[in-house]
C-alpha positions as CSV (number, residue, x, y, z in Angstrom):
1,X,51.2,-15.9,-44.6
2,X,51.7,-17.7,-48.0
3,X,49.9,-17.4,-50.8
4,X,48.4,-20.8,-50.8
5,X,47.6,-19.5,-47.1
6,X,45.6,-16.6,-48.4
7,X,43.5,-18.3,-50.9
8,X,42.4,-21.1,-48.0
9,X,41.7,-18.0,-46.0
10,X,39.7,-16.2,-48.7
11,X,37.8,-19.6,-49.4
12,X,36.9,-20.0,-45.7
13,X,35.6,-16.8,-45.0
14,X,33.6,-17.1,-48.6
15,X,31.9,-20.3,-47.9
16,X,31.3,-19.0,-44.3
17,X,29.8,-15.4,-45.4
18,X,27.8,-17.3,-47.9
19,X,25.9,-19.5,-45.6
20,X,24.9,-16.5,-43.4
21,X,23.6,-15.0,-46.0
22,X,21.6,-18.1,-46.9
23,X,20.0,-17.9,-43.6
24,X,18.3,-14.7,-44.0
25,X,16.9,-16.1,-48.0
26,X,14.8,-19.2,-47.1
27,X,11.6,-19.6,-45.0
28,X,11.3,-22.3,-42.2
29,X,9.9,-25.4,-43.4
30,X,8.4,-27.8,-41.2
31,X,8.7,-30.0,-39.0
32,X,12.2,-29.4,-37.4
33,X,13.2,-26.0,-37.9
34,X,9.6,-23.8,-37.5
35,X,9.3,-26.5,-34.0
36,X,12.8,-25.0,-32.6
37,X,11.7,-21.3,-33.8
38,X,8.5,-21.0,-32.4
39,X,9.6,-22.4,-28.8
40,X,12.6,-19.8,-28.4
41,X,9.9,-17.6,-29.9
42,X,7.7,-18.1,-27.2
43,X,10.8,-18.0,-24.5
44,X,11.6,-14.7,-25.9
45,X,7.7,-13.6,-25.4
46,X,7.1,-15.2,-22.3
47,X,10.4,-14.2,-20.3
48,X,10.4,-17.7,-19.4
49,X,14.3,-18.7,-19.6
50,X,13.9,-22.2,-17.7
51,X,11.2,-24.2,-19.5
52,X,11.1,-24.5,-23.1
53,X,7.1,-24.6,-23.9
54,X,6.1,-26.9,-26.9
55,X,2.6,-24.7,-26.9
56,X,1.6,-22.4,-24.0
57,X,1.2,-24.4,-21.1
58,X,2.7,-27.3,-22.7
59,X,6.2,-27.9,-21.4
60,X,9.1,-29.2,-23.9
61,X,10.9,-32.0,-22.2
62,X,13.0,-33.5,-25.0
63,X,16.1,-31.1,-25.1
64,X,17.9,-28.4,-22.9
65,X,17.5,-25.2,-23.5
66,X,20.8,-23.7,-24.5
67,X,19.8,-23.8,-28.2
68,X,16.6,-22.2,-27.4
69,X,18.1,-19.6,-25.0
70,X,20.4,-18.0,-28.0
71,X,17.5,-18.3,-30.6
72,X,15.4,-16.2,-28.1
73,X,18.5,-14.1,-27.0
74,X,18.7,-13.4,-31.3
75,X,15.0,-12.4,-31.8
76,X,15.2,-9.9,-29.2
77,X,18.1,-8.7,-30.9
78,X,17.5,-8.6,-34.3
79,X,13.8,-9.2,-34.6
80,X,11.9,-12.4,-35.3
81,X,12.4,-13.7,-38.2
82,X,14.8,-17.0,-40.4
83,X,18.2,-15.0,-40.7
84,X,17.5,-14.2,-36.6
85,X,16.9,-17.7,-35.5
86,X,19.7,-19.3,-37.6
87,X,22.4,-17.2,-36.4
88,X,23.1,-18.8,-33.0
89,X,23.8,-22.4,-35.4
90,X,26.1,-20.0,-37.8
91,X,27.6,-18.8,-34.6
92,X,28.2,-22.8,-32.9
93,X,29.7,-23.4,-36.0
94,X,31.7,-20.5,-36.5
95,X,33.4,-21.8,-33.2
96,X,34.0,-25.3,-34.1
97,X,35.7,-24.0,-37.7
98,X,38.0,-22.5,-35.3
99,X,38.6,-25.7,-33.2
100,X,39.2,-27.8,-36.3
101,X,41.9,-24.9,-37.2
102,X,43.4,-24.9,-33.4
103,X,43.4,-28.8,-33.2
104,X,45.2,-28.8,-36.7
105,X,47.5,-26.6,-36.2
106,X,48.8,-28.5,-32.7
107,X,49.4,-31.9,-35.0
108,X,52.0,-30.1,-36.7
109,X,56.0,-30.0,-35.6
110,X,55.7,-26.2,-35.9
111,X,52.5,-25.3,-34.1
112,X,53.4,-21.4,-34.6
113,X,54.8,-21.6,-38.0
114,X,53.3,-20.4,-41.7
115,X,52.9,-24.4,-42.2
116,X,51.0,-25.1,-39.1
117,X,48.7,-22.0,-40.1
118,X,48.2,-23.5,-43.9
119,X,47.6,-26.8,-42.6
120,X,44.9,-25.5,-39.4
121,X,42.8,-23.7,-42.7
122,X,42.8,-26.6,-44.9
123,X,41.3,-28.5,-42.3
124,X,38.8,-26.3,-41.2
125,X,37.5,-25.4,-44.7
126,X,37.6,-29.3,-45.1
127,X,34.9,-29.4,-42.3
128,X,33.1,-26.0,-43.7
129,X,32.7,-27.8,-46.5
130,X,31.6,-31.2,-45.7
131,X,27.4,-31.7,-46.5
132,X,26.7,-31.8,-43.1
133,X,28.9,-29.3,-41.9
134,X,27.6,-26.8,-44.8
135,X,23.9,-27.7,-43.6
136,X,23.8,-27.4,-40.4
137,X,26.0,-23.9,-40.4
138,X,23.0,-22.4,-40.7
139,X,19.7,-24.5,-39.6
140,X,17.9,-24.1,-36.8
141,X,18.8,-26.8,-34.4
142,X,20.5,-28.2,-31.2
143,X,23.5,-30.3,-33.0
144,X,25.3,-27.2,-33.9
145,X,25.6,-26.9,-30.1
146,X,26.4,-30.5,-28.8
147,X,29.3,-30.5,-31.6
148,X,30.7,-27.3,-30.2
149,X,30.7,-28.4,-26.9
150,X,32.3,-32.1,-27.9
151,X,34.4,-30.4,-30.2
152,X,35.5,-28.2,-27.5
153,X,36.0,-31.1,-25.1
154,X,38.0,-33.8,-27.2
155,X,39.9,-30.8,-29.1
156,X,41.1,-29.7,-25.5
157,X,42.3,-32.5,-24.3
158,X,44.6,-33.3,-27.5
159,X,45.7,-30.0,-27.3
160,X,47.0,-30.8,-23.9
161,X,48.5,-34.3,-24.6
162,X,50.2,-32.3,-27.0
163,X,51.8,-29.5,-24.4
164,X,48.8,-26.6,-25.3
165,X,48.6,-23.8,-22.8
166,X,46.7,-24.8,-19.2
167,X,44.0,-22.6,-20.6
168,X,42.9,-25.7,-22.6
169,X,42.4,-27.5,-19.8
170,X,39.4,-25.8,-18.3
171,X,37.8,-25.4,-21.8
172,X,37.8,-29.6,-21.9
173,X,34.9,-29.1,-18.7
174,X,33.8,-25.8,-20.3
175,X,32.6,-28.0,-23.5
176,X,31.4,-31.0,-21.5
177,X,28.9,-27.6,-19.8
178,X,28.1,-26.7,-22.9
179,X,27.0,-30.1,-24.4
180,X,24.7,-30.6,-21.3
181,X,22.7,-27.7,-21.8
182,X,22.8,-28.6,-25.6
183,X,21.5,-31.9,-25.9
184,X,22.2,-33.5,-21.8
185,X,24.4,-36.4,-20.7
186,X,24.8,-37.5,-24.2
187,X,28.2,-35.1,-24.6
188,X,29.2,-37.7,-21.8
189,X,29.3,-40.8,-23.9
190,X,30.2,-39.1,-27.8
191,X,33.1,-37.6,-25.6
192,X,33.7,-39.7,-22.9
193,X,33.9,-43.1,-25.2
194,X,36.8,-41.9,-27.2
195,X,38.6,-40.9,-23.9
196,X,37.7,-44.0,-22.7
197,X,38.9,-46.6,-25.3
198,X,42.1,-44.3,-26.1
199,X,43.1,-44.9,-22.2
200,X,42.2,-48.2,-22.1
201,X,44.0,-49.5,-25.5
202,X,47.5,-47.6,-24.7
203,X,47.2,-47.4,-21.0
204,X,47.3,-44.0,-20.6
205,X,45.4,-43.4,-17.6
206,X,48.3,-41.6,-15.5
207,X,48.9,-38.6,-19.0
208,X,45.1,-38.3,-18.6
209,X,44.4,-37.9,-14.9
210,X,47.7,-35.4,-15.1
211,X,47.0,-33.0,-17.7
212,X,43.5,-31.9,-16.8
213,X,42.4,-30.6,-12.8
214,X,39.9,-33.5,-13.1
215,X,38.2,-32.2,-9.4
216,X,38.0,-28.9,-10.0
217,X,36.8,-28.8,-13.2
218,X,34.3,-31.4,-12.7
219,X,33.2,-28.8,-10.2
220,X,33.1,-26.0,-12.8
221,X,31.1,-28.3,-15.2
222,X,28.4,-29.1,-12.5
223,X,28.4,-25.2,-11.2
224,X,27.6,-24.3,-15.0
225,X,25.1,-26.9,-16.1
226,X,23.6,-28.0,-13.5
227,X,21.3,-25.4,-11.8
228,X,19.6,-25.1,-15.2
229,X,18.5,-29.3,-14.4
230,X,17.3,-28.9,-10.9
231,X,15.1,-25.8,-11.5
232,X,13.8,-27.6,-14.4
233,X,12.7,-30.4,-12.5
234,X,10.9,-28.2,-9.5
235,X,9.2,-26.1,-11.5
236,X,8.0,-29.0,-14.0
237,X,8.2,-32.9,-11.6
238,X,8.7,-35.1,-14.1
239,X,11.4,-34.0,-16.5
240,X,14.4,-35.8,-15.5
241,X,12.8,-39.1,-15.5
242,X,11.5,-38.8,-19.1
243,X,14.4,-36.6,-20.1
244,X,17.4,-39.3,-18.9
245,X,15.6,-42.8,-19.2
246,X,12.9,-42.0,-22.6
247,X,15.2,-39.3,-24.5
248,X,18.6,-41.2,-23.7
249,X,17.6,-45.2,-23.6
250,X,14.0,-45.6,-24.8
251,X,15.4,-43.5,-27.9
252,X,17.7,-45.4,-29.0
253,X,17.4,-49.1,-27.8
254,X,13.5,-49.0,-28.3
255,X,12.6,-49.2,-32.0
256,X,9.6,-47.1,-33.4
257,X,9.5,-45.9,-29.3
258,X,5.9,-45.1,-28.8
259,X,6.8,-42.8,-25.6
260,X,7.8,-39.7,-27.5
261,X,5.8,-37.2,-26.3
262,X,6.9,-35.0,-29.6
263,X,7.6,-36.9,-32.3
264,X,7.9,-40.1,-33.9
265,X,10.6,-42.5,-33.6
266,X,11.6,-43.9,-36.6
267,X,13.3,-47.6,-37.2
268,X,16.2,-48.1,-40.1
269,X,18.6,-50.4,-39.8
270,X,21.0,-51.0,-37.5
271,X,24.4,-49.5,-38.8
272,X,22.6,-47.2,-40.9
273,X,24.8,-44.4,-38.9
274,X,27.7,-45.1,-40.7
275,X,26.1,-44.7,-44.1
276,X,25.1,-40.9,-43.0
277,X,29.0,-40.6,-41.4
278,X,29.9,-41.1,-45.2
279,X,26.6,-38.8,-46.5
280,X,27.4,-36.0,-44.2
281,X,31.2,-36.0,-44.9
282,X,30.8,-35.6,-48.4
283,X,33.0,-35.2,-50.4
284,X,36.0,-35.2,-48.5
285,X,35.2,-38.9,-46.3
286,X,34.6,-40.6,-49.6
287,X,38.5,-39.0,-50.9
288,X,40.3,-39.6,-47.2
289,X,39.5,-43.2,-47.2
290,X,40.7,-43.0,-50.9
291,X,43.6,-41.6,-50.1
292,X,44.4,-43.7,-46.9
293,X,44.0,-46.7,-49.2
294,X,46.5,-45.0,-51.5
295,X,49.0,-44.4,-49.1
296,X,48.5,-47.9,-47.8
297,X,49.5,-49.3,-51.0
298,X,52.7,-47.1,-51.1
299,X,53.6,-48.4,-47.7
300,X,52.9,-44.7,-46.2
301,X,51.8,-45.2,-42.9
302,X,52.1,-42.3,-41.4
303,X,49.6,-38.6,-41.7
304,X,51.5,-36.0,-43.8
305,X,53.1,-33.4,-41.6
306,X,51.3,-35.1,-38.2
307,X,52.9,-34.5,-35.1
308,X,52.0,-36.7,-32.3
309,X,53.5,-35.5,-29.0
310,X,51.7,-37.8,-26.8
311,X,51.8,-41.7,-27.7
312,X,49.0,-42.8,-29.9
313,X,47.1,-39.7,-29.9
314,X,46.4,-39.6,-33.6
315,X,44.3,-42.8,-32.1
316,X,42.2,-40.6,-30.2
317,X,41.5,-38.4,-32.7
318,X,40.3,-41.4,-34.8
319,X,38.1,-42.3,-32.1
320,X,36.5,-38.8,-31.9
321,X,35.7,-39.2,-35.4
322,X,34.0,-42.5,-35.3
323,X,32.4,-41.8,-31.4
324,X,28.7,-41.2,-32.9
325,X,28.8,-43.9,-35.4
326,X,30.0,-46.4,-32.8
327,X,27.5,-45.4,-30.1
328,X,24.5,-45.8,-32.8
329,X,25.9,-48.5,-34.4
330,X,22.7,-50.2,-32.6
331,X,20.6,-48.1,-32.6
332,X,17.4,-48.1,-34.9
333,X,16.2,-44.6,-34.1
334,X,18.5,-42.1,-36.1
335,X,19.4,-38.9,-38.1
336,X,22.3,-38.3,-39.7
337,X,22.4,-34.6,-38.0
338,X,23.8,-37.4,-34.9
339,X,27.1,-37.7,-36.7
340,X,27.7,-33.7,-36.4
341,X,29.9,-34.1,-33.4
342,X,32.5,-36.6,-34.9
343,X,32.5,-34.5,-38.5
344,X,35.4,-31.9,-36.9
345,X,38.0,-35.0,-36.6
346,X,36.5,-36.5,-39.9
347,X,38.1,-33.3,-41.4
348,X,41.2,-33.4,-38.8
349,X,42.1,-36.4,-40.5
350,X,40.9,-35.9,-44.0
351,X,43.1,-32.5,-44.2
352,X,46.5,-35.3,-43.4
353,X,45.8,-37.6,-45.5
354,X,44.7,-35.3,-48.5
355,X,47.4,-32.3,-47.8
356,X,47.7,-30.2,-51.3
357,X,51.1,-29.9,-53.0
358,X,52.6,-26.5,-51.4
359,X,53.1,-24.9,-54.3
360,X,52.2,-21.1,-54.7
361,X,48.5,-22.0,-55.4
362,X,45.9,-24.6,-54.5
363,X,45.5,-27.2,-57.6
364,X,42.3,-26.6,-59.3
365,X,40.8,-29.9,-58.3
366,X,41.3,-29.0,-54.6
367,X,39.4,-25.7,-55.5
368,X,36.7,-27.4,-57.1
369,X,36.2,-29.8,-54.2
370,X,36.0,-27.1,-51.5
371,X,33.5,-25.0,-53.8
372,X,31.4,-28.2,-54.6
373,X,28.9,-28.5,-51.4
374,X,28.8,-24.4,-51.1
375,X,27.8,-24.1,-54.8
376,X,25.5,-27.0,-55.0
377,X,23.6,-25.8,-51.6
378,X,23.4,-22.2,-53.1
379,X,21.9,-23.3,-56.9
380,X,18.6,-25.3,-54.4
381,X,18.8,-22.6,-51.8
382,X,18.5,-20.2,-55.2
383,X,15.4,-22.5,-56.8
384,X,14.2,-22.8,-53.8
385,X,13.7,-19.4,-53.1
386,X,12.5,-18.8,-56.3
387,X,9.8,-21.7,-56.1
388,X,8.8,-21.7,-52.6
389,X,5.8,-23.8,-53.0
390,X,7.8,-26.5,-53.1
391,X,8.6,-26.8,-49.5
392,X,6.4,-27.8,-47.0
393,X,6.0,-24.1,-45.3
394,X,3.5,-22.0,-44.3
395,X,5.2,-18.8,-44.8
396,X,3.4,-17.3,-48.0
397,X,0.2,-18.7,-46.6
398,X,0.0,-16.7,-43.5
399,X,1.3,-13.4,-45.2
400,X,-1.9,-13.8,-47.6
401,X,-4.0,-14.1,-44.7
402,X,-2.4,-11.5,-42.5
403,X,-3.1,-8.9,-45.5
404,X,-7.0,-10.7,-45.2
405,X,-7.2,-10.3,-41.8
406,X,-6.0,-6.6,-42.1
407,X,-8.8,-5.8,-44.4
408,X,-11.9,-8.1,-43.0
409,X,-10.9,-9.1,-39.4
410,X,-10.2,-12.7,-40.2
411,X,-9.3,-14.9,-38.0
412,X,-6.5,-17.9,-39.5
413,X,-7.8,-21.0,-38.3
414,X,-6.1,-24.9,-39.9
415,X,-8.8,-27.9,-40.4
416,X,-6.7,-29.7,-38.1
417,X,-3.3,-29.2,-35.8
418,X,-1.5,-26.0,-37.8
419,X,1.8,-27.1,-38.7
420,X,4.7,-25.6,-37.1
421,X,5.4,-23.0,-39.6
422,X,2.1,-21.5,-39.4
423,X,2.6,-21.0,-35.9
424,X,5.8,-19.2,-36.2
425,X,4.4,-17.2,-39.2
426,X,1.4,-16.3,-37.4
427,X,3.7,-15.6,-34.2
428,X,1.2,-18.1,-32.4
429,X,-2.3,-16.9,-33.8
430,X,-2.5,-19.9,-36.0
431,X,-5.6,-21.8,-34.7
432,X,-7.4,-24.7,-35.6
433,X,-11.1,-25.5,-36.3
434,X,-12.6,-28.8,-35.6
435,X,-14.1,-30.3,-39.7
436,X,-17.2,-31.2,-38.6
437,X,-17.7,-27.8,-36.3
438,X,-16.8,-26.1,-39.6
439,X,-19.6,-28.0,-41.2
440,X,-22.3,-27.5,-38.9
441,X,-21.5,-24.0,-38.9
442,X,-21.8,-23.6,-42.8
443,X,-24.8,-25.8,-42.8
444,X,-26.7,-23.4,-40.0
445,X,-25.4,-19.9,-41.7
446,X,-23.9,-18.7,-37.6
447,X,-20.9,-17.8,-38.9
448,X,-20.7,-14.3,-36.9
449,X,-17.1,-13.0,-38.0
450,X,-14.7,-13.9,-40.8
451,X,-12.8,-16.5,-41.4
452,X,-9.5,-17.6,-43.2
453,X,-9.8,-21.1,-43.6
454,X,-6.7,-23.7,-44.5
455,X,-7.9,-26.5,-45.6
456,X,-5.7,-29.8,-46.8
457,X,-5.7,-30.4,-50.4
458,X,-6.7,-34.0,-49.4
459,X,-9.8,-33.4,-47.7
460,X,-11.5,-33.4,-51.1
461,X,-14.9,-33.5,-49.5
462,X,-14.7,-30.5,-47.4
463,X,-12.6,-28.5,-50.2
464,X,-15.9,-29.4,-52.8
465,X,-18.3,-27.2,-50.1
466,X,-16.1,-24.6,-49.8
467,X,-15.7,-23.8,-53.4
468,X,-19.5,-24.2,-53.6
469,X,-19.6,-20.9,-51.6
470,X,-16.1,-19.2,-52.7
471,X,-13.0,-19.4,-54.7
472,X,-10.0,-19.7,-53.1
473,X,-7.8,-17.2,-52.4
474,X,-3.9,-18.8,-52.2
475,X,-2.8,-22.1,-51.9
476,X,0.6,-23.9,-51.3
477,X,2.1,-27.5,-51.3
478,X,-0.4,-28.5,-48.8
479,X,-3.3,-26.5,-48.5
480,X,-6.3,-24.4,-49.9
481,X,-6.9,-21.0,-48.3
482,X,-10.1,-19.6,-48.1
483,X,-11.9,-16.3,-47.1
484,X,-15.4,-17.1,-45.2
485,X,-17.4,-14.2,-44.0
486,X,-20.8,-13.6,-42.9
487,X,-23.7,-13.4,-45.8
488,X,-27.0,-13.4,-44.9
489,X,-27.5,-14.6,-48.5
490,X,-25.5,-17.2,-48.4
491,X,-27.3,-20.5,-49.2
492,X,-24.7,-22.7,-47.6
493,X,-24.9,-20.4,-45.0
494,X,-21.7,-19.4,-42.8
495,X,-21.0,-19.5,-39.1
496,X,-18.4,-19.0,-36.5
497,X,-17.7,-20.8,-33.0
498,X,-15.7,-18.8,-30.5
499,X,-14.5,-22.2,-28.8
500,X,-11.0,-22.3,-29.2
501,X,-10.2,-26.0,-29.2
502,X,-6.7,-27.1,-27.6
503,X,-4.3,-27.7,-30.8
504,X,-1.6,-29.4,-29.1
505,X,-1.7,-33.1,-26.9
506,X,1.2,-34.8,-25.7
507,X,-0.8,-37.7,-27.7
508,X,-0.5,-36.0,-31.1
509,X,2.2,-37.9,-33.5
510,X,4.1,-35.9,-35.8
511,X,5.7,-36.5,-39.2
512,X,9.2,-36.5,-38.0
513,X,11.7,-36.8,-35.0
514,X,13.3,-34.1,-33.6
515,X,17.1,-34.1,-34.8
């Protein structure tokens, strides 16, 4: 390998290494990310590998459970904890860093040479790089796996069109597997649309149908994914029809979609999807489009060392870029975690159009670029760390009242639904206590065993008794912990209720969609 080779090498696996190592440093914050931990934390202590639960007894409906399967797969391996349940995400991406590289490598003339090999690691630390791409290398979530299995898809088939091995061709229904235990039939459309549209523009139905064993592997895809659907459905009636028609139409088309069962829709508007395409491929979208314009103007039409064996496929890989953002064009209910699976051509196409001089080293600017996102998401991961009350997690919280509940017996109970993080934290212990339950208790002094009490830092009323009686004993962002135990000389008297009340309804709204 060149030199220039080596140092894209050494930046790659740097940025890479660095992010694992993020994973293990900062705690869960809610909603997202303790809401995906705690149900492949309950999978893993259940033994139940078919239905994801939302709460014991309270079956998850809103995604696949691939995601959930590693994440559970992880704690059993390495224990349960942040650095465990981010790994299968570090992992996804791992994979499609090495698509992006592949996919590269097979637009050049020389697909085996030293320049295809420079050119296949500029891309993919192009994609490491990107915000989104950084982010989500190591965040609990289910993108990480519906990009790897589009990736895998669309990269397969343009490795084909452009005379790949046959091996490539059963990894195109291999990835559309993987998607549908990801995130379901939307793999279909973010892969199928590009497919689709490519075919239609430039007629190229008959190189299509000929370069992938379209009946067999349609077979292979169903063999893989589709058991997982029908068991689902027996052993919890009801799924499919809120899982195809509310998670895949309602979702989208409905603005502020009051059928969530497990979050809340939200409404922005329409082609907001294309503002988070340029967000999440920071900085590099921002510098392609820069640099297209550039080359426009110098009558360059053409991607620098871009080989396109099959007519028009640089098209499709254009089209696998944009997929997400055209789909949601429309669409009011969105994140900008749903541009994830067009991010690996973003950089496919960024890595033409802004190919370094190939000198004997990378210019400093390019450096600089590459390093920017990596170094920027360290310094907060760094403060962060530092300052942890300044996320919205309950991590710290439940430790204090773990060390309480070592000493006195106490039981952790939230004045209102615990948030996610406490939950994981607390590996399900957290409870919650109804307010004016709480009250009555402290007014009739029948508190019979100890309690750790969390109480909102908005619920001045409440917080005014309690510190009446005690002093707090932590706090965080959100809350006010406190230590109530039995006193017979206690004015204000203290009291327990062994009624556990049900934390968790289908009913409840919470603060944010899942991604």
């Amino acid at each position: 390998m060149t030199r220039i080779s080596n140092t894209l090498l050494w930046l790659l696996v740097s940025v890479l290494a660095a992010r694992l190592g993020l994973s293990a440093l900062l705690p869960f914050a809610d909603t997202t990310e303790p809401r995906y931990a705690e149900m492949a934390r309950i999978m893993a202590e259940t033994g139940d590998w078919i239905t994801p639960w939302f709460d014991i007894g309270v079956p998850f409906w809103g995604k696949p459970p691939l995601s959930f399967w590693s994440q559970a797969l992880s704690f059993k391996l390495f224990g349960v904890n942040e650095f465990a349940g981010r790994l299968p995400s570090w992992l996804a991406n791992v994979g499609i860093v090495w698509l992006v590289y592949s996919l590269r490598r097979y637009l050049h003339p020389d697909p085996l040479g030293n320049g295809a090999k420079t050119q296949g690691l500029w891309a993919a630390l192009i994609y490491a790089t990107t915000a989104l791409g950084f982010l989500s290398a190591g965040t609990v979530m289910t993108d990480s796996f519906l990009a790897l299995g589009t990736s895998l898809t669309l990269v397969s088939l343009v490795i084909r069109l452009q005379g790949g091995p046959p091996l490539w061709s059963w990894l195109f229904f291999i990835g559309l597997a993987i998607g549908l235990l990801a995130k379901g039939p939307l793999v279909l459309v973010l892969a199928g649309l590009p497919v689709f549209l490519w075919a239609l523009a430039f007629n190229r139905w008959q190189p299509l149908w000929h370069s992938l064993p379209w009946v067999r592997g349609l077979a292979l895809t169903l063999l893989i994914s589709a058991p997982w659907y029908v068991l689902a459905e027996l052993k919890t009636p009801g799924f499919l029809d809120y899982f195809i028609v509310g998670e895949h139409i309602k979702r989208f088309v409905v603005s502020g979609w009051q059928g969530d069962l497990y979050g809340s829709a939200h409404d922005f508007p329409r082609g907001t999807i294309w503002l988070y395409l340029v967000l999440a491929s920071m900085p590099w979208g921002l510098a392609a489009m820069a640099g297209m314009v550039r080359h426009h103007w110098r009558g360059v039409h053409k991607l620098q060392h871009w080989l396109s064996g099959e007519h028009n496929v640089s098209t499709l890989v254009v089209l696998a870029a944009l997929a997400p953002a055209l789909f949601f064009t429309l669409a009011g209910n969105v994140l900008w975690t749903y541009v994830l699976p067009g991010l690996p051509f973003v950089a496919v196409l960024a890595s033409g159009l802004l190919t370094p001089d190939t000198g004997q080293r990378l210019p400093r600017p390019t450096v600089a670029a590459s390093l920017l996102i990596p170094v920027l998401g360290t310094l907060a991961s760094g403060w962060v760390y530092l300052y942890p009350e300044q996320l919205k997690t309950e991590r710290e919280l439940v430790m204090t009242a773990s060390q309480l509940a070592g000493r006195s017996s106490a039981r952790l109970v939230y004045t209102g639904e615990p948030p996610f993080s406490a939950r994981f934290y607390s590996a399900g212990r957290a409870d919650s206590i109804d307010v004016e339950s709480l009250r009555l208790q402290l007014a009739n002094g029948t508190l019979r065993r100890p309690l750790a009490v969390a109480v909102r830092k908005n619920q001045h009323d409440l917080l005014g008794q309690l510190q009446q009686i005690t002093d707090p004993v932590d706090e965080n962002r959100r809350y006010k912990l406190f230590l109530l135990e039995p006193m017979t000389n206690n004015t204000a008297g203290n009291s327990n209720s062994d009624r556990k009340l049900p934390a968790f309804h289908y009913t409840e709204k919470h603060q944010q969609p899942l991604s």
